[in-house]
MIKE-118891 format. One record per residue: residue in one letter; y, z, x of N, C-alpha, C, O in turn. Coordinates in steps of 0.1 Angstrom, whole numbers, padded with zeros to 4 digits. Example, Ala and Ser with C-alpha at 12.3 -4.5 7.8 and 13.67 -1.06 7.14 Angstrom:
REM MIKE-118891
A  -0057  0078  0132  -0045  0078  0123  -0033  0078  0132  -0033  0085  0142
S  -0022  0071  0128  -0011  0071  0137  0000  0079  0129  0011  0080  0134
//
This chain:
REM MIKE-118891
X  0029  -0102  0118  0019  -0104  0108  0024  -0096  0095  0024  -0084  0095
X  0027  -0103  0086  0030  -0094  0074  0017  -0087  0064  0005  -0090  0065
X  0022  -0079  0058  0009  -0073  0051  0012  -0081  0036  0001  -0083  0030
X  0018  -0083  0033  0018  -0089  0017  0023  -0105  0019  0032  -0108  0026
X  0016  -0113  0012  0015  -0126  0011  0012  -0134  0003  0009  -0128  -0007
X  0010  -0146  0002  0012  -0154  -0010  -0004  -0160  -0010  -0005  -0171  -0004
X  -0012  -0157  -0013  -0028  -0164  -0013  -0026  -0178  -0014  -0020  -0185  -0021
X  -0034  -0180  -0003  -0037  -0197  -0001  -0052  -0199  -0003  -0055  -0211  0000
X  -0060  -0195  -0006  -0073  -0195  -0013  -0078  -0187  -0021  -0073  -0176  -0021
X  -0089  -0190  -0030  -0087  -0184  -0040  -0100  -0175  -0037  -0107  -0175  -0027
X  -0099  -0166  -0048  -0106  -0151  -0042  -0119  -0155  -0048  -0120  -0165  -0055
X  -0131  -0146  -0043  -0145  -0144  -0044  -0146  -0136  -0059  -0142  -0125  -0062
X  -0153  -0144  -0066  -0159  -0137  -0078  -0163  -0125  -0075  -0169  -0121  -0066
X  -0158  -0118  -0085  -0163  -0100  -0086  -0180  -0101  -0087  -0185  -0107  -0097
X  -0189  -0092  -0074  -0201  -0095  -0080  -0204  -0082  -0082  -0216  -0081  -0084
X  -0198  -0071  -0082  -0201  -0059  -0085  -0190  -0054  -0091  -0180  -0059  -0087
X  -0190  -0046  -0098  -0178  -0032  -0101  -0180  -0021  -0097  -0171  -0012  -0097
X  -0194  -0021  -0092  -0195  -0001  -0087  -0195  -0004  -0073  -0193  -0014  -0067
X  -0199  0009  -0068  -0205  0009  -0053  -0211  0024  -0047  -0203  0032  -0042
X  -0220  0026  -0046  -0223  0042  -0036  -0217  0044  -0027  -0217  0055  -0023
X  -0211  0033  -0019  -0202  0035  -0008  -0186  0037  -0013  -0183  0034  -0024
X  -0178  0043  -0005  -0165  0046  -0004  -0157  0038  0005  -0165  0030  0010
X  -0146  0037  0009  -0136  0041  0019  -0129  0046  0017  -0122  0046  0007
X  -0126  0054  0031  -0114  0063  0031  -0105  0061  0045  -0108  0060  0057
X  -0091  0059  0036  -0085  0055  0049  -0073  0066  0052  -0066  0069  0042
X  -0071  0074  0065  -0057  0078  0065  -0048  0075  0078  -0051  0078  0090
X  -0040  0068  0073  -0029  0065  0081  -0023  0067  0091  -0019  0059  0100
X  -0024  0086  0090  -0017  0094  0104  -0028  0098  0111  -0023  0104  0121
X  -0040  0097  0111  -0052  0095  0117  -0054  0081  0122  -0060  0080  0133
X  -0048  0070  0115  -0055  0058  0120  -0068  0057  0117  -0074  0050  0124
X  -0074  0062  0107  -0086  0063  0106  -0093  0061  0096  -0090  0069  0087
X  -0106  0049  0094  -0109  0042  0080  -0126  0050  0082  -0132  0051  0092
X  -0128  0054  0074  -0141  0064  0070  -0146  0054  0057  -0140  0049  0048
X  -0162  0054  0062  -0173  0046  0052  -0179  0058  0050  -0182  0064  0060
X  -0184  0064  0035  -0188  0074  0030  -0202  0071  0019  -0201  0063  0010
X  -0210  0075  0021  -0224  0066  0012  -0229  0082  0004  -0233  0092  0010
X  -0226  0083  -0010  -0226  0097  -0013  -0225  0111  -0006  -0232  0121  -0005
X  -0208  0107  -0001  -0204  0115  0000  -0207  0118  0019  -0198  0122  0026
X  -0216  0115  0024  -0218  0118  0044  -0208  0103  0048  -0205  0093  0041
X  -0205  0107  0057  -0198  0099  0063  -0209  0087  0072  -0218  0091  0080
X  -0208  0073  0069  -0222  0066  0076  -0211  0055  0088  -0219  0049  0095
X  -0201  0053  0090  -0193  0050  0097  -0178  0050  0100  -0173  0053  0090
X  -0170  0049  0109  -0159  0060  0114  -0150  0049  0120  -0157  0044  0129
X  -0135  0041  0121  -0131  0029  0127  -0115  0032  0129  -0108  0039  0122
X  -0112  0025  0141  -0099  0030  0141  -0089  0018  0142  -0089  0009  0150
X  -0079  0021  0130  -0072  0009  0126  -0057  0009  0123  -0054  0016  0113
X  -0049  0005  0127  -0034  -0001  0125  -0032  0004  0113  -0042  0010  0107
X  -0022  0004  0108  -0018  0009  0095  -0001  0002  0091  0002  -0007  0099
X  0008  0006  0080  0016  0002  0081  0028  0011  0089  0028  0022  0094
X  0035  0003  0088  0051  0008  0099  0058  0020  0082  0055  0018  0070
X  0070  0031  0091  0076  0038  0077  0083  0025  0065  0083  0025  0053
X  0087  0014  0077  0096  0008  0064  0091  -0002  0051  0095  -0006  0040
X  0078  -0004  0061  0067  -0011  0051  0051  -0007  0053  0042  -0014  0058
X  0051  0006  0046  0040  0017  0045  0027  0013  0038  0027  0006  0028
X  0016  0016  0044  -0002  0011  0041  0003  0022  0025  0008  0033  0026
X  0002  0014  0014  0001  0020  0001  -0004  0030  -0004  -0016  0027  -0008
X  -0002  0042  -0005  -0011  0057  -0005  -0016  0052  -0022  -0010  0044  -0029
X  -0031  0059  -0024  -0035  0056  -0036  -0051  0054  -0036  -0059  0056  -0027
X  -0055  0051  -0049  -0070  0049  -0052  -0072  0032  -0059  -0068  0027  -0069
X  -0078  0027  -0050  -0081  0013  -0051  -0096  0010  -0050  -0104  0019  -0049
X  -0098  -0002  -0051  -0108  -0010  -0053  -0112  -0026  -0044  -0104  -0034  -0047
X  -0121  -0029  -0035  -0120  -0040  -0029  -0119  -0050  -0042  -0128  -0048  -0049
X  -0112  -0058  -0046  -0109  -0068  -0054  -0114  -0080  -0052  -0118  -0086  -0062
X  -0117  -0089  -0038  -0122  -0099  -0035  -0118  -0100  -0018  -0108  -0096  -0011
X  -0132  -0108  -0013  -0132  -0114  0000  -0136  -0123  0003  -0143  -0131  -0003
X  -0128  -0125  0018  -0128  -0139  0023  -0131  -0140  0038  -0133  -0131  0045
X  -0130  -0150  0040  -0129  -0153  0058  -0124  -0165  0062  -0124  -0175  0056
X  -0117  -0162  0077  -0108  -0172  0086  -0097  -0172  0077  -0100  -0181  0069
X  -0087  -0167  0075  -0075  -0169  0066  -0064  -0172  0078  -0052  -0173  0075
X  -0070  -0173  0093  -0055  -0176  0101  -0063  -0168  0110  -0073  -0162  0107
X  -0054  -0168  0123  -0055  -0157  0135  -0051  -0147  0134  -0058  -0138  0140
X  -0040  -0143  0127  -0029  -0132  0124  -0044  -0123  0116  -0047  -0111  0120
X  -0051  -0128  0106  -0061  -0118  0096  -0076  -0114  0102  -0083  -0106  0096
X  -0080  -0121  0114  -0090  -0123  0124  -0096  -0132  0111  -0091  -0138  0101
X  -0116  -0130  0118  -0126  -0134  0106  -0128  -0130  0093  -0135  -0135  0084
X  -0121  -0119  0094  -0121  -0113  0074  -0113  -0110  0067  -0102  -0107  0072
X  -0115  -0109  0055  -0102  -0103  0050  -0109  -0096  0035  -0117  -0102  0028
X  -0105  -0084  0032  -0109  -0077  0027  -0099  -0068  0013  -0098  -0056  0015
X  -0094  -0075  0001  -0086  -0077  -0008  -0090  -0058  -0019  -0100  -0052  -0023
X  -0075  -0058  -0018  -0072  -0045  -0026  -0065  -0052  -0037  -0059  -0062  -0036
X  -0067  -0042  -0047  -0061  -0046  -0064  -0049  -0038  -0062  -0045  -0032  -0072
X  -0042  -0036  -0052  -0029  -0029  -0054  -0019  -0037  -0062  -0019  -0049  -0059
X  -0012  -0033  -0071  -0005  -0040  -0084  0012  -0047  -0079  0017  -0057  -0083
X  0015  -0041  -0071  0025  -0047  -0065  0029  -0059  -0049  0039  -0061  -0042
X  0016  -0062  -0049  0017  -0072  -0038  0001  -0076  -0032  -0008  -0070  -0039
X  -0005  -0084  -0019  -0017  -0085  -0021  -0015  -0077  -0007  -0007  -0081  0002
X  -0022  -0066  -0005  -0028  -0059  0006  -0041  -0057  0008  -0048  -0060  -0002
X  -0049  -0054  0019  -0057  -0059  0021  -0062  -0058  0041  -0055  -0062  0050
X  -0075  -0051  0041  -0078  -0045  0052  -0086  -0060  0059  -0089  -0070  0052
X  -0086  -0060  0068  -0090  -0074  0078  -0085  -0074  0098  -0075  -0069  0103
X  -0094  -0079  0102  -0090  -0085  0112  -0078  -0088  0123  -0068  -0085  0117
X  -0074  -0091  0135  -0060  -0090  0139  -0063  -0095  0154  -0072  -0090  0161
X  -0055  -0107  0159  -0057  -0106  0172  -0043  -0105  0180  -0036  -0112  0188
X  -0041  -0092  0172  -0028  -0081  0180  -0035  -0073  0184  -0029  -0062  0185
X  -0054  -0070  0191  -0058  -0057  0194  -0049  -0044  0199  -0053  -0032  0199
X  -0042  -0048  0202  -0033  -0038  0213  -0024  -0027  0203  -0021  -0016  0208
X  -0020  -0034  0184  -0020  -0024  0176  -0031  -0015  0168  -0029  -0007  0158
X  -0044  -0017  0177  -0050  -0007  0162  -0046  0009  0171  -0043  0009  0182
X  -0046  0018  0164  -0039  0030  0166  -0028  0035  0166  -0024  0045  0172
X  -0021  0025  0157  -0005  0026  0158  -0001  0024  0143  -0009  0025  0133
X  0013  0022  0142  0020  0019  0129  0026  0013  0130  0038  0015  0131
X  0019  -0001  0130  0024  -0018  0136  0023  -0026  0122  0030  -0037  0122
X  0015  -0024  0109  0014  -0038  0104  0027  -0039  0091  0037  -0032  0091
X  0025  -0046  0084  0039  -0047  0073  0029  -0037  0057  0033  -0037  0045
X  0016  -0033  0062  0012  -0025  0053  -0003  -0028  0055  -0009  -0019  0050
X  -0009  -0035  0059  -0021  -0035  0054  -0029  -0031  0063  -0023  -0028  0074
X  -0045  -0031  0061  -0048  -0022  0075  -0059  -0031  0084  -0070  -0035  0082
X  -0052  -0030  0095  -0060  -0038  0107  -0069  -0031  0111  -0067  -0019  0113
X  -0082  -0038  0115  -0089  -0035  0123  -0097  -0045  0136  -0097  -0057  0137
X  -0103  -0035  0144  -0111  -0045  0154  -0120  -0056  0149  -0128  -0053  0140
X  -0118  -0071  0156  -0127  -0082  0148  -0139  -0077  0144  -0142  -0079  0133
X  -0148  -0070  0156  -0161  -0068  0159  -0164  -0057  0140  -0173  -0057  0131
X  -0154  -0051  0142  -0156  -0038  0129  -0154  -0040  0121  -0160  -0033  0113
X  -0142  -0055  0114  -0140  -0059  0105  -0152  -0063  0098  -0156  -0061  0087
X  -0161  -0072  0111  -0167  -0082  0106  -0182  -0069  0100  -0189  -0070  0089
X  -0183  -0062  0108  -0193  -0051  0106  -0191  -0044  0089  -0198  -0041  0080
X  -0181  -0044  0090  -0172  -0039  0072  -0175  -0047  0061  -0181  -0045  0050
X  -0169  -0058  0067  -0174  -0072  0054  -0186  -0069  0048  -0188  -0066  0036
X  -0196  -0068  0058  -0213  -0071  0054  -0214  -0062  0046  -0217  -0066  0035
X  -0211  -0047  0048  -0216  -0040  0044  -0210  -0031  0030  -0217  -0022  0025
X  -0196  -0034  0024  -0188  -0031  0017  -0190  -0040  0008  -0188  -0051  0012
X  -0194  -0039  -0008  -0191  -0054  -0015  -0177  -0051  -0029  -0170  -0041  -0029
X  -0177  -0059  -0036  -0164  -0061  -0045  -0168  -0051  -0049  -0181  -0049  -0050
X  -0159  -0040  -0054  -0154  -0030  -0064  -0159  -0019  -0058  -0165  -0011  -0065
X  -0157  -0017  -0044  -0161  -0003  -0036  -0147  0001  -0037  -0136  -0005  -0035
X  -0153  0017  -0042  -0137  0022  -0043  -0130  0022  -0027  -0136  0020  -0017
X  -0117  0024  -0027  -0108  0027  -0014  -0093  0035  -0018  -0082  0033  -0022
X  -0103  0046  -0013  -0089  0057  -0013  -0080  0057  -0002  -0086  0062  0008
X  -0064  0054  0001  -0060  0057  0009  -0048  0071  0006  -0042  0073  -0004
X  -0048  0079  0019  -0043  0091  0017  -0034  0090  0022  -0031  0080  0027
X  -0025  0104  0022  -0011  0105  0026  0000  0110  0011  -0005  0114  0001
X  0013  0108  0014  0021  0113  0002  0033  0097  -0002  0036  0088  0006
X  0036  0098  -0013  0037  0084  -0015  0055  0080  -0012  0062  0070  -0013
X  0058  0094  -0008  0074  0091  -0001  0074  0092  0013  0085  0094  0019
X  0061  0091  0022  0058  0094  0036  0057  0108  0042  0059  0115  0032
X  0055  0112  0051  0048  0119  0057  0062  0134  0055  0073  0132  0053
X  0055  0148  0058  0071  0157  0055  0082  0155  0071  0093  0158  0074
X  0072  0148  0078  0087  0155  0090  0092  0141  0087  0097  0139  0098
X  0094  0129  0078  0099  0117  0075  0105  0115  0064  0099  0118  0053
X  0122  0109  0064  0134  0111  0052  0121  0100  0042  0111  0095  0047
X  0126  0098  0030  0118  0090  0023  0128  0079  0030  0138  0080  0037
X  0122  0065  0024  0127  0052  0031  0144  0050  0016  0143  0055  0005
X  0154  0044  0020  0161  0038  0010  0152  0026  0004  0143  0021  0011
X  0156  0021  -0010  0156  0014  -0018  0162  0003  -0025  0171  0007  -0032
X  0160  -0008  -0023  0167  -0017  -0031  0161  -0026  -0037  0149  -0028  -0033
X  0166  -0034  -0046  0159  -0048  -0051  0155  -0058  -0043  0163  -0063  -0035
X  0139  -0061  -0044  0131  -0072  -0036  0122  -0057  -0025  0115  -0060  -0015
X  0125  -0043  -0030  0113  -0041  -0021  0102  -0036  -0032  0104  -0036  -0044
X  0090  -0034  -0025  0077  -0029  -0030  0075  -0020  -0029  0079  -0016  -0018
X  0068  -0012  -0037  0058  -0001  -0034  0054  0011  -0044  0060  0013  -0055
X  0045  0019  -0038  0043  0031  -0049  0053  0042  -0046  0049  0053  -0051
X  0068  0041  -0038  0077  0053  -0041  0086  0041  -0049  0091  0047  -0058
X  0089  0025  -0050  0095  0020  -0062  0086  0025  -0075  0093  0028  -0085
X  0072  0025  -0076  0066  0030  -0089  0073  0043  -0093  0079  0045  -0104
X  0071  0052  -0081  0079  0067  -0084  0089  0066  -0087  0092  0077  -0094
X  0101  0056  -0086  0110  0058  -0090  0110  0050  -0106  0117  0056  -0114
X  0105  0040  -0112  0110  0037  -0122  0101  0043  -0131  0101  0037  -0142
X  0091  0057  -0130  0087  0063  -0135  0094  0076  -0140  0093  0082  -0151
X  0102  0079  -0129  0112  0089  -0128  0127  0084  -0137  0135  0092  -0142
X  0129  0072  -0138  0140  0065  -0144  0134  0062  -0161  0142  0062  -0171
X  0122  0059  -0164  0114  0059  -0179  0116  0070  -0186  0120  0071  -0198
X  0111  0084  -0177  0115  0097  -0178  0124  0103  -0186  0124  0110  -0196
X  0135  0094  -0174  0148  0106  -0185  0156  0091  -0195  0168  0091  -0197
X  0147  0080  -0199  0150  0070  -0205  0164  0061  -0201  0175  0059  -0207
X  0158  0056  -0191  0169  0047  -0185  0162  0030  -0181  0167  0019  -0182
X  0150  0036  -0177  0138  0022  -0173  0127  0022  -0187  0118  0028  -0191
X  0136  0004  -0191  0126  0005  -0200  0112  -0007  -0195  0106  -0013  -0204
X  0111  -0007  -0183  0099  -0017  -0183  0084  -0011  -0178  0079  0000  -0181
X  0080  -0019  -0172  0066  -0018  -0166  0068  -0011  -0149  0073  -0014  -0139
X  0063  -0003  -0152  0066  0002  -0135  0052  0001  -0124  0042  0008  -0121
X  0058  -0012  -0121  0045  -0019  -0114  0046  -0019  -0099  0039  -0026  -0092
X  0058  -0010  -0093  0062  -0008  -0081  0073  -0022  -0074  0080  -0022  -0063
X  0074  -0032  -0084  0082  -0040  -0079  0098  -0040  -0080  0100  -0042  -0092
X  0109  -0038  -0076  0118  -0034  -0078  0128  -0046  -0082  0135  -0052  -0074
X  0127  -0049  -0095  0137  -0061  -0095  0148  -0061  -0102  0151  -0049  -0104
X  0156  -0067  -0107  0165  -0067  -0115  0167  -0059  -0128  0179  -0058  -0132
X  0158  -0055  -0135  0157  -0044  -0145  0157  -0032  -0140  0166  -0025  -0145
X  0149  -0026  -0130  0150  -0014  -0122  0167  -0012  -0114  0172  -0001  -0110
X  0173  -0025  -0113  0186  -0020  -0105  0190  -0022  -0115  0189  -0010  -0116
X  0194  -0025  -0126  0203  -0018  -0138  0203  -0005  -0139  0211  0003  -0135
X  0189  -0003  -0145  0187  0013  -0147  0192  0025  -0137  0199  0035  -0139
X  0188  0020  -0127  0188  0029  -0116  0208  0033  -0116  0213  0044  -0114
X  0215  0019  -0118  0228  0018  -0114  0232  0026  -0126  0238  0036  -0122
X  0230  0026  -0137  0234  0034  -0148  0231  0047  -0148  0239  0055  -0152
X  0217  0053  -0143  0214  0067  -0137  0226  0069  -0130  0234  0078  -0133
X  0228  0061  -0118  0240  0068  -0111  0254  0069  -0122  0258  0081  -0124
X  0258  0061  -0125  0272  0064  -0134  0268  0080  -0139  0273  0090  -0136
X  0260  0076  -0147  0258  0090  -0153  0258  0105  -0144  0265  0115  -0147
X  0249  0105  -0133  0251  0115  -0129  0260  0116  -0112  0257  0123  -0102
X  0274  0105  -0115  0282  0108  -0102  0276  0104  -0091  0277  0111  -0081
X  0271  0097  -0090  0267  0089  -0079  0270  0071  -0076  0270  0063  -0085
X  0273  0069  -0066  0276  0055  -0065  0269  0045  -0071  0258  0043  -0067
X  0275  0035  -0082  0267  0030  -0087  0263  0019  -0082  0267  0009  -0088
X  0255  0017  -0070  0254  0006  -0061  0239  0001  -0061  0238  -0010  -0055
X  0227  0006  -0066  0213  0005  -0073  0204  0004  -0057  0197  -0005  -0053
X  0208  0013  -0054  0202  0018  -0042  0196  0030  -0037  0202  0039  -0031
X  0183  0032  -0040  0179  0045  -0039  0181  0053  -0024  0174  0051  -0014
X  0192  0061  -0023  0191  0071  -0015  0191  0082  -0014  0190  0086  -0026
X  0191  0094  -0004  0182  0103  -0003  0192  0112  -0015  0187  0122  -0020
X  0206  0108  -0019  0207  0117  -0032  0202  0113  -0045  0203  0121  -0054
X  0198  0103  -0047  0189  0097  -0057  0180  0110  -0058  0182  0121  -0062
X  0171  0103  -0052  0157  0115  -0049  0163  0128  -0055  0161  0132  -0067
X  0171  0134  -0047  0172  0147  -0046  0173  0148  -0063  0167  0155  -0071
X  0187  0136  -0066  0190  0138  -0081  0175  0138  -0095  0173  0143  -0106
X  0170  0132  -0088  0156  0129  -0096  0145  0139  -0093  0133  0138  -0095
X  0151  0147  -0087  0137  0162  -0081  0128  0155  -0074  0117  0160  -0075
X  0127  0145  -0067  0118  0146  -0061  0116  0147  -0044  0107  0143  -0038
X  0130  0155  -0039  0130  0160  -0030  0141  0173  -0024  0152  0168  -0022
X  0139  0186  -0022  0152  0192  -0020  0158  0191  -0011  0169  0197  -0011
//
């Protein structure tokens, strides 16, 4: 089941922008928290992504929902405005991953709770998910290359804008303008210019000792 995919229907009109309710999801918990100012009003335990294709650490918003999108999504599906791909909490008839770090990012849950979620969550409830955006400390950050996603690719071509090497949009997508840049950072500072973030990248860019 992948977490990012190509929409085959089209999304649900925004019928709200606010919400008193929350979610909160963390990862190394497995655990998605409904918060209604602030008390916690329900508690679920859910799949997450694997290190090499990680549930998106960050502050989001349900963006649009739907239902029955396949078996792989169960009966719901439940859309994040994440800027680099469509992720998105829903359904799974893999039950046997919720409590693990099985999906390609997005966050599964049991049918029964999904469906309990839907009802009660509407468009533009925030969703905060936690954690640190290079993974967890006892975990190397992942390598990088062109064609992956995410918010440590944002980190990086924010860190490459920085010291003026990336001149685009750092929307977490890593494509052909980020591996110039990146390849040119290395020339410059002695590094293989092969446009591959690894762990001396990082280190070279402070963001890990």
């Amino acid at each position: 089941m992948l977490g990012v995919f190509h929409l085959t229907a089209p999304a649900l009109p925004i019928i709200q922008d606010h919400s008193n309710l929350e979610i909160e999801i963390y990862p190394e918990r497995h655990k998605l928290l409904v918060r209604e100012q602030g008390q916690v009003i329900k508690s679920y335990s859910v799949s997450v992504g694997n290190p090499s294709t990680p549930t998106p650490v960050g502050d989001y918003k349900v963006e649009y929902k739907g239902t029955n999108w396949g078996p792989a999504f169960g009966p719901r599906w439940i859309g994040l405005n994440v800027p680099w791909g469509n992720y998105g909490i829903h359904g799974t008839n893999k039950p046997f991953s919720i409590g693990q770090h099985l999906s390609h990012g997005c966050i599964r849950m049991h049918n029964k709770d999904v469906i309990e979620l839907y009802k009660l969550v509407p468009v533009g409830t925030k969703v905060t998910i936690y954690g640190h955006v290079l993974g967890e400390i006892y975990q190397n950050p992942r390598d990088l290359a062109e064609g992956d996603v995410g918010g440590d690719v944002q980190l990086i071509q924010s860190r490459l804008k920085s010291a003026g090497y990336y001149k685009g949009k750092c929307d977490g997508k890593f494509g052909f303008n980020t591996t110039d840049s990146l390849k040119r950072y290395q020339r410059d500072h002695h590094l293989i210019p092969n446009g591959v973030v690894s762990r001396k990248v990082y280190e070279e860019l402070g963001l890990i000792e």
